[in-house]
C-alpha positions in Angstrom: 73.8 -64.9 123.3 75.8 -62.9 121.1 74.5 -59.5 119.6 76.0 -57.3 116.3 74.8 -53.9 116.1 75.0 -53.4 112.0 77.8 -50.9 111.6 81.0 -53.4 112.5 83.1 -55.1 114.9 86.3 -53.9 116.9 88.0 -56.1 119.6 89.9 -54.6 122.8 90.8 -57.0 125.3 92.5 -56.7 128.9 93.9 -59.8 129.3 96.6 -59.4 126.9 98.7 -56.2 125.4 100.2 -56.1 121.2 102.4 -53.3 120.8 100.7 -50.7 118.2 103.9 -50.1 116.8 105.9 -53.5 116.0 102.5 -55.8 117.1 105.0 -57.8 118.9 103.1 -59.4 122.1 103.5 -58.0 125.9 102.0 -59.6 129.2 98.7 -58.9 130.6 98.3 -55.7 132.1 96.9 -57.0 135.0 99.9 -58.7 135.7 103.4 -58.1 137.7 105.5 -58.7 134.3 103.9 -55.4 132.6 105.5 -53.3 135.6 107.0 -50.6 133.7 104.5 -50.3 131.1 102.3 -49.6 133.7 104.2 -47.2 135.4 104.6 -44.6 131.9 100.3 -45.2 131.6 101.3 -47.3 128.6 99.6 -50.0 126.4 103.2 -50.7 124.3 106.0 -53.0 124.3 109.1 -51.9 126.4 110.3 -49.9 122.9 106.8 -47.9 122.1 104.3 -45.8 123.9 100.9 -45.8 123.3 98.1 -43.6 125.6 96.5 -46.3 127.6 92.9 -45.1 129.1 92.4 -46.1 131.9 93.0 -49.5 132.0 91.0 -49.9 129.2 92.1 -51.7 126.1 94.6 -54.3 124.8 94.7 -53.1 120.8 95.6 -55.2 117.9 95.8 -53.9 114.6 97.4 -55.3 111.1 96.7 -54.1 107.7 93.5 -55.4 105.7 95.5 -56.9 103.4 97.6 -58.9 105.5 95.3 -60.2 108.5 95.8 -62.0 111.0 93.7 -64.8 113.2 91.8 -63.6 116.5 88.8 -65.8 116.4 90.7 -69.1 118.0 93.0 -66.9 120.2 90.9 -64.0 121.2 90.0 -65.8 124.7 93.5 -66.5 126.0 93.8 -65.6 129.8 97.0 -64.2 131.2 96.8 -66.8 134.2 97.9 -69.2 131.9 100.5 -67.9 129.4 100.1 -66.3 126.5 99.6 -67.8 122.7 101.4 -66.8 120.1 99.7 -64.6 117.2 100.5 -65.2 114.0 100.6 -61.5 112.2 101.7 -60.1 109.0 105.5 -59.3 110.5 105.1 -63.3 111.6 105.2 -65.0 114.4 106.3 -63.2 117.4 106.3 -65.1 121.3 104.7 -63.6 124.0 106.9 -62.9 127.1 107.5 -65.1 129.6 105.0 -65.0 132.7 107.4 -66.5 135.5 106.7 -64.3 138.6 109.4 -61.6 139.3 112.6 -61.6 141.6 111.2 -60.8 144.9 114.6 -60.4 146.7 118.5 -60.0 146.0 120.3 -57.2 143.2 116.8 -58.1 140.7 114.5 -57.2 142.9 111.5 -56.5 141.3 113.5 -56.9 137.6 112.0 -59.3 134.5 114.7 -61.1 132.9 112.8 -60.3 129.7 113.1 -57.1 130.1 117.2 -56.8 130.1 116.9 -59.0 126.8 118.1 -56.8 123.8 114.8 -56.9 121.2 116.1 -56.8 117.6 114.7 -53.5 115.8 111.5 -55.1 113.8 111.9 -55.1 110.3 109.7 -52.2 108.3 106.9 -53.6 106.5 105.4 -51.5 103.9 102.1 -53.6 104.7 101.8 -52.4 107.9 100.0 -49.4 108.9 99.6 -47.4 112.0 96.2 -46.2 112.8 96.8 -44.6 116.1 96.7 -40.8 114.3 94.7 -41.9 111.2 91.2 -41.7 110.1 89.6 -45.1 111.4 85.8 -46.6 111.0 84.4 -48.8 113.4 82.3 -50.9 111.1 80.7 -53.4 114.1 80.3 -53.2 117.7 79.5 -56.5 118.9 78.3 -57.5 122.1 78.8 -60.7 123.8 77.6 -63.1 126.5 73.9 -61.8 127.1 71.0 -63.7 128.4 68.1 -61.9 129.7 68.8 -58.2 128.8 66.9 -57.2 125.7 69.8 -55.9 123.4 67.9 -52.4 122.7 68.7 -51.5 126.1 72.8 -51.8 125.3 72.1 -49.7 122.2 71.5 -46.8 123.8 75.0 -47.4 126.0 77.6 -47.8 123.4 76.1 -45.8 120.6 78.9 -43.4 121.0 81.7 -45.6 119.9 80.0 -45.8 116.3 81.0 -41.8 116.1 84.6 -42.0 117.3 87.1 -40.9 114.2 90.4 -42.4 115.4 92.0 -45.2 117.4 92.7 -43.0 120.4 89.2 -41.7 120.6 87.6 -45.6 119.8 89.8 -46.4 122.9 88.0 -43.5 125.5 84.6 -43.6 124.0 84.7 -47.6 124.4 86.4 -47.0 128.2 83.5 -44.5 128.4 80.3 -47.0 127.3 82.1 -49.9 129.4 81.9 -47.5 132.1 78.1 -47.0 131.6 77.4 -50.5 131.1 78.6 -51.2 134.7 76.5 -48.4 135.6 73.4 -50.5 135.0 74.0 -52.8 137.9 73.5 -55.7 135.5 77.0 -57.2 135.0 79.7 -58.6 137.2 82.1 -57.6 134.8 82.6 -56.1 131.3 85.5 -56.6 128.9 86.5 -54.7 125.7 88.1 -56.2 122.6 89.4 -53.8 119.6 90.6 -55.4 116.3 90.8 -54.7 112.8 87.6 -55.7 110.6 87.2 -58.8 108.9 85.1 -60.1 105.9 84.4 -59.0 102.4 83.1 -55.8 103.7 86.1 -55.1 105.9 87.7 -51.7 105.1 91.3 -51.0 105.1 90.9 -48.9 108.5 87.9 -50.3 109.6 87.7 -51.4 113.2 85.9 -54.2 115.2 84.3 -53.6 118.9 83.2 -56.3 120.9 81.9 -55.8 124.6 82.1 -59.4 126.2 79.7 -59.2 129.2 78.9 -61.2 132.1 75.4 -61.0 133.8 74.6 -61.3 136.9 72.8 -63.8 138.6 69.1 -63.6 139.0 68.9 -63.4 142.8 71.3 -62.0 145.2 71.6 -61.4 148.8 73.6 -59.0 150.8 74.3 -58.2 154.7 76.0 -55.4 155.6 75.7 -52.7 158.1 75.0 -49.6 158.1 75.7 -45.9 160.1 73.1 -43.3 160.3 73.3 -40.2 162.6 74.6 -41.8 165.8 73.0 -44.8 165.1 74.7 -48.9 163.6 72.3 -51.1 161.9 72.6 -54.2 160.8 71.0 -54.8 157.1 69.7 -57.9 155.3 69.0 -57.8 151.8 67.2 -59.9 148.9 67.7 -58.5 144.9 66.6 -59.2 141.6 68.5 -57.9 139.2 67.3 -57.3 135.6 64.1 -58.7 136.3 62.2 -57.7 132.8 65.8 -57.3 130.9 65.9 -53.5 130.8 68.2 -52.9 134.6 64.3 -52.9 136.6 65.7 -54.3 140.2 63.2 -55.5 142.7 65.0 -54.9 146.2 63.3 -56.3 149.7 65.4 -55.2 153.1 65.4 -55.7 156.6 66.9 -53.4 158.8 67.8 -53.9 162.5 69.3 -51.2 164.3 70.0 -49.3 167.5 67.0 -47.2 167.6 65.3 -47.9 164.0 63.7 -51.4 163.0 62.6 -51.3 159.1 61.5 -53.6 156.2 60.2 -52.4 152.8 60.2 -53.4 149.1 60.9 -51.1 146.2 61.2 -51.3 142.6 63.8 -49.4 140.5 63.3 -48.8 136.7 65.2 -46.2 134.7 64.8 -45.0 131.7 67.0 -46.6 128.3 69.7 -44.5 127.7 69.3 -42.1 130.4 70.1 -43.7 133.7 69.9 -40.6 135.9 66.2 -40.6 134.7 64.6 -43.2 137.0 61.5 -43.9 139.0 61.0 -45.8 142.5 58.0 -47.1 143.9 58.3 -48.3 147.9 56.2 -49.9 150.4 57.7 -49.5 153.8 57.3 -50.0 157.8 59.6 -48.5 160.0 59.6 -48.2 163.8 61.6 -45.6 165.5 62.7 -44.5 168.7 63.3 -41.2 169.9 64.5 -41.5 173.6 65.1 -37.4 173.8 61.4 -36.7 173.0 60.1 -40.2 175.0 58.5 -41.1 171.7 58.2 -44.2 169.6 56.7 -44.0 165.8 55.4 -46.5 163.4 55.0 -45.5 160.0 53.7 -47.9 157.4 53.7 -46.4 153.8 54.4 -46.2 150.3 55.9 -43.5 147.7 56.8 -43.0 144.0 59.8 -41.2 143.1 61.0 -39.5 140.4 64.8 -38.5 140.0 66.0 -36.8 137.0 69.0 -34.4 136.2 68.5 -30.7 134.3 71.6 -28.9 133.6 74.3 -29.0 136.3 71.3 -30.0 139.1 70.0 -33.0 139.8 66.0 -33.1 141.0 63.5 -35.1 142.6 59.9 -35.3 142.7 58.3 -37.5 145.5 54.7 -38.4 146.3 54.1 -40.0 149.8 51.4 -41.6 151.6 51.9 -42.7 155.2 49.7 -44.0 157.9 51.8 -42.9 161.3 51.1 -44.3 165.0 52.7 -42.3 167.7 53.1 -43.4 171.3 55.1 -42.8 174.4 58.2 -44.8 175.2 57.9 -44.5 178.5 55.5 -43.6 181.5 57.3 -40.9 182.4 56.7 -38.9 179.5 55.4 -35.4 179.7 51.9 -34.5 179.0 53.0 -32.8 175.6 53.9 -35.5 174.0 51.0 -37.5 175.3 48.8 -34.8 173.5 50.7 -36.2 170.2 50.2 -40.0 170.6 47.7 -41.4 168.4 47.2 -42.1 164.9 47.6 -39.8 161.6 47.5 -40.0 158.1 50.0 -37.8 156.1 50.1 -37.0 152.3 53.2 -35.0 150.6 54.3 -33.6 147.8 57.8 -32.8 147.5 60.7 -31.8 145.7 64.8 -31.8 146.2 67.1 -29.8 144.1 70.6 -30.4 144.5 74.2 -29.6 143.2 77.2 -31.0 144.8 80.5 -30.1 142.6 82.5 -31.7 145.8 85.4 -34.0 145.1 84.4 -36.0 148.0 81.0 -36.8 150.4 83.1 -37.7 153.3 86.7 -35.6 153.2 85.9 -32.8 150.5 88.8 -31.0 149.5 86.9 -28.1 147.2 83.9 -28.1 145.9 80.1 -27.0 147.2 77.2 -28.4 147.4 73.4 -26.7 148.0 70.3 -28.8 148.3 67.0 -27.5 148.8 64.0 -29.2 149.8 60.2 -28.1 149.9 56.7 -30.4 151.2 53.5 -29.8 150.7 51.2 -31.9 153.0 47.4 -32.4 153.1 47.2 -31.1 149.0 46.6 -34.5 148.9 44.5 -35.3 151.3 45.7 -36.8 155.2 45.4 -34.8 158.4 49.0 -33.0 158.3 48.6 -29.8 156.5 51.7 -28.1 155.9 54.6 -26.5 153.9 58.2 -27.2 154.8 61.2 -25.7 153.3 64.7 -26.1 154.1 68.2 -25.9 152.8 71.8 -27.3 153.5 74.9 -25.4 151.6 78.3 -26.0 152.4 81.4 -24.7 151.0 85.3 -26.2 151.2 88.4 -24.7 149.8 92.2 -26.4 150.3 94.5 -24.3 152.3 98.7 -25.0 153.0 99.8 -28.4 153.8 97.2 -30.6 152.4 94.7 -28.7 155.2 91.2 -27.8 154.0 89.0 -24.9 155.2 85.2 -26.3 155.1 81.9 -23.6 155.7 78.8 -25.1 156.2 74.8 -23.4 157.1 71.4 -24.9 157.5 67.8 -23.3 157.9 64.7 -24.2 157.4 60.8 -23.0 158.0 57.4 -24.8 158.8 54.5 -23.4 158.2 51.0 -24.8 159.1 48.4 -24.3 157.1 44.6 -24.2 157.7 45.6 -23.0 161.2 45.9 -26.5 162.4 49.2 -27.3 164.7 52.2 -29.0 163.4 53.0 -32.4 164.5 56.2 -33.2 166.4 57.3 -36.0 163.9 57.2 -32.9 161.2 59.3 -30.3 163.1 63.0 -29.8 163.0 65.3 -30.7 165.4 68.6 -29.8 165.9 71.9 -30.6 168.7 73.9 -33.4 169.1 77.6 -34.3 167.5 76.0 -34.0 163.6 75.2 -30.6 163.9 76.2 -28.2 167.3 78.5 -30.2 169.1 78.7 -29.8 172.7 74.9 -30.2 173.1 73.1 -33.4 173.7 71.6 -35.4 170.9 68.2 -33.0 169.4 68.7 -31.5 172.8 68.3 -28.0 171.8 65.1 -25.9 171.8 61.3 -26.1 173.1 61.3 -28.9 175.5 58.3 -30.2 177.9 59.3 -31.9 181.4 63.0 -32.9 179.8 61.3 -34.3 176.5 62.4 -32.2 173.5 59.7 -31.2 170.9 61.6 -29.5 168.2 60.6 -26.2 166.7 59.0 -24.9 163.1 62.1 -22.5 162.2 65.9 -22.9 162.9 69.3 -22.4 161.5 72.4 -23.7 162.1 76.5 -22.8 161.0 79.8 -24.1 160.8 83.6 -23.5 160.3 86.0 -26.3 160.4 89.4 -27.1 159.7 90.8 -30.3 158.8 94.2 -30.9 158.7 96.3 -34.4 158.2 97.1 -36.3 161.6 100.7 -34.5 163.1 104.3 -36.0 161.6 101.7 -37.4 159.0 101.9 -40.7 160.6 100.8 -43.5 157.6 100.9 -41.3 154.9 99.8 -42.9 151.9 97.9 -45.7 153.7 95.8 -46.1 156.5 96.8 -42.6 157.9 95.3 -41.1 155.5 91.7 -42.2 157.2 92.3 -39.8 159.4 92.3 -36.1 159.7 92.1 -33.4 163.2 89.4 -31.3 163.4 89.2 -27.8 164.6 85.4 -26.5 164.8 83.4 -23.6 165.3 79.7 -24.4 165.4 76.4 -22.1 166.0 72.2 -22.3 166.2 69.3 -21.8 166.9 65.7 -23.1 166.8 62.4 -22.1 168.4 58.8 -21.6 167.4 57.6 -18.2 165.6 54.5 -16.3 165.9 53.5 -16.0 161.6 51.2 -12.9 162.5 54.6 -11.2 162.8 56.8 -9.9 160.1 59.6 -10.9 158.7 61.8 -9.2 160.9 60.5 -10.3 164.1 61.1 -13.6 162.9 64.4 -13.2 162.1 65.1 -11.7 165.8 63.8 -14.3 167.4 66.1 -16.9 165.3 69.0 -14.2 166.4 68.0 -14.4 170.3 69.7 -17.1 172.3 72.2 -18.1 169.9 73.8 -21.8 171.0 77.4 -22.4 169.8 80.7 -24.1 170.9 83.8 -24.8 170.0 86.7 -28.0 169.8 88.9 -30.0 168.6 89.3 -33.9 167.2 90.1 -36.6 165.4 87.7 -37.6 162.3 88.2 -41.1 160.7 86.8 -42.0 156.6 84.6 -44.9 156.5 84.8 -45.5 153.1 83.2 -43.0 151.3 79.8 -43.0 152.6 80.3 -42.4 156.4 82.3 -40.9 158.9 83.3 -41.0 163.0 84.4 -38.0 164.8 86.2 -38.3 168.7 85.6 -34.4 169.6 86.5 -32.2 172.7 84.1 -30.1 172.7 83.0 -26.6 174.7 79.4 -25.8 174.6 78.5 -21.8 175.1 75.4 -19.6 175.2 73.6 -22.5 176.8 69.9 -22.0 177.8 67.6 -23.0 180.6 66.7 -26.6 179.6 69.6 -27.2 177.0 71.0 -30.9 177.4 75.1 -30.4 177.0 78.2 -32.9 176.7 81.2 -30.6 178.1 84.3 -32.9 177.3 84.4 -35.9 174.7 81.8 -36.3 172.5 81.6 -39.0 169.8 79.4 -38.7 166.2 78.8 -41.3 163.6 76.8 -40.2 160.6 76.8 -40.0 157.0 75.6 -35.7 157.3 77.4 -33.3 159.3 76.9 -29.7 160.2 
């Protein structure tokens, strides 16, 4: 299905490169032949220059007067060779597309390239349009099925407003980069060319966005890294379901302490793909082996994500049935008291800003997120309010070594006097947040089962620095990084007939910290590991510590 928003039509391709300047044919960016070009950031023959965005665009351009056949040609793949084009100058051969010299004195060297080109004749005809005024008359969009085309208006608008070739080229890079944003094509090409027709003017332009969709039901497996926790992850998708980038996503979810399965549906909003809404339905089963407790939640939420200004927000409503029981016979009596069914129903909201260059390894950069719940507004036996906060600062230092401040807090508070449930309260220890102490090991604890507090904080100083002689620099060292920390906490239960500043001695009394060094290794960009020797200090009666080695696995770190 091919769609033509009314305004024109401009044709960019990758597959194959014509020199702005003398429209004489080069290879295929993609390929080994277009080496140098590459190297200057260049969409030109070996005697032009030309800005080339990102990989974007192959340009052709002739005069009106004089033009020149794309329709039969305009699919030519650099796998195979490239045609010949016939254009006003006339007919000009594509280079050849023998692989390169691998060894011996032309290593690496095209014999095209130490060919002396003849100077191209000038042709008054011809006109440049990189620096001039152009139109782009059509944008045309090829190769849809079932997304409804209004949906891929509000995408590439933009490129109807661009006023020369250099800004058609980043404003089409920039609505190719949106389109993959939907999650609906495998791939998206760009074509730019000069208009064609009766109604072509002399620098009107062509844009034509080939796309290919995906199918309409995918799978997935993958695993997955929590906080010190592997699972293994199974999924089903449909895409594009009513032609608008809606995906309907079932999961199951096997892991080492976790076993989930739930069904959501995504839908943003045209145009605005920050803006979306999710509806889930969910069961999750969870261990917790420091408290002796097992939990079973069966639910469903709606959220709503959407940015304002620099921030991004979400607003979530949640309505779960939760069954807690012991894991094993020798839990205490405390957590006995908790076992049993509840219904909880929230309200809550997340504001966050995260100007980091990186999740995993930032370099500089901040980030702050705050969070607040509400529970029982809406009915359920929890009643409380929950508020807490994660900020974390990082600045580069000497020697590619990067300075990185982090603190957490955060406050319960039950309302209509009625106790807070230990599947609400915080917990903190472990190699995620104060290293040197066993896993949630910190805090009010029962007969060796932990039951988390209502109030803590928790703070960090760390430097990372590249592995020592920089072993694999540029490659697979550069997964790795040494790690010098300096972590500190807190967390107990307050007394909210006191003031403020009894509350804030308590959190001051009994301070937990420690101190290391280690080795942290990148997991892509969405998780890391971290090998620490680590000294725990200001340890308290019933504290659970790891003096020595200590191993983490998350995707959030102190």
């Amino acid at each position: 299905m091919n769609t033509t928003l009314s305004l024109g039509s401009v044709q960019t391709c990758f597959k194959k490169v014509v020199c702005l300047f003398c429209s004489c044919l080069t290879s295929c960016c993609r390929c080994q032949t277009l080496r140098r070009a590459r190297e200057r950031s260049t969409l030109s023959c070996d005697c032009h220059g030309v800005l080339h965005e990102g990989g974007l665009v192959v340009v052709t351009l002739a005069t009106a007067r004089a033009p020149f056949s794309r329709r039969a040609e305009s699919r030519t793949t650099c796998h195979k060779g490239l045609k010949r084009r016939p254009v006003a100058m006339g007919a000009v051969h594509a280079k050849t597309m023998d692989p390169l010299p691998m060894h011996g004195k032309d290593l690496g060297v095209n014999p095209d390239d130490l060919m002396e080109h003849p100077e191209p004749e000038p042709d008054a005809k011809q006109e440049i349009l990189e620096n001039k005024d152009v139109v782009v008359q059509h944008v045309n969009i090829q190769g849809l099925g079932r997304t409804k085309e209004d949906l891929l208006g509000y995408e590439i608008s933009d490129v109807f407003n661009a006023k020369n070739l250099i800004d058609v080229m980043k404003k089409a890079h920039i609505a190719r980069q949106r389109l993959l944003r939907l999650g609906i094509f495998k791939e998206v090409e760009v074509l730019i060319d000069t208009s064609e027709g009766a109604d072509a003017l002399p620098n009107g332009l062509d844009v034509t966005f080939e796309v290919n969709e995906i199918k309409r039901l995918t799978g997935s497996y993958n695993t997955m890294v929590g906080n010190n926790e592997g699972s293994m992850v199974l999924g089903l998708k449909l895409p594009n379901m009513i032609g608008r980038a809606e995906k309907l996503t079932f999961q199951f979810s096997y892991g080492t302490k976790e076993t989930s399965y739930g069904l959501s549906f995504f839908k943003p909003q045209p145009g605005y793909f920050e803006r979306n809404l999710t509806l889930n339905m969910y069961k999750v089963t969870g261990q917790f082996p420091w408290s002796s407790l097992k939990e079973t939640d069966r639910g469903v939420s709606a959220e709503f994500n959407f940015p304002v200004g620099p921030t991004s927000h979400m607003l979530k409503w949640e309505g779960v049935w939760r069954e807690l029981g012991c894991l094993a016979r020798s839990a205490s009596f405390a957590v006995r008291e908790e076992s049993g069914h509840s219904l909880k129903s929230a309200l809550s909201h997340t504001m966050s800003i995260d100007s980091r260059n990186s999740a995993i390894f930032p370099s500089s950069g901040a980030l702050l997120r705050i969070n607040q719940e509400l529970a029982g507004f809406t009915g359920g036996d929890a009643s409380f309010f929950k508020e807490d906060f994660e900020l974390q600062l990082n600045r580069r230092l000497f020697w590619d070594s990067v300075l990185s401040a982090s603190l957490w807090g955060g406050m319960l508070f039950p309302i209509e006097g009625k106790p807070s449930c230990i599947a609400d309260r915080f917990y903190l220890g472990g190699p995620t947040s104060v290293r040197g102490f066993g896993m949630y090991s910190i805090g009010p604890q029962s007969e060796g089962d932990y039951l988390g507090g209502e109030a803590y904080w928790a703070g960090g100083l760390h430097l990372y620095t590249p592995l020592p002689f920089r072993p694999g620099r540029g490659g697979f060292g550069d997964l790795f990084r040494t790690h010098f920390f300096l972590n500190a906490g807190n967390l107990c239960n307050l007394n909210y007939g006191e003031g403020p500043r009894a509350h804030l001695q308590k959190l001051a009394e009994c301070i937990r910290w420690s101190y290391g060094a280690g080795i942290v290794l990148r997991l892509g960009n969405i998780a890391r590991l971290e090998l620490n020797y680590c000294i725990p200090m200001g340890v308290q009666s019933g504290d659970r510590i790891c003096d020595g080695v200590q191993f983490g696995a998350g995707i959030r770190f102190l």
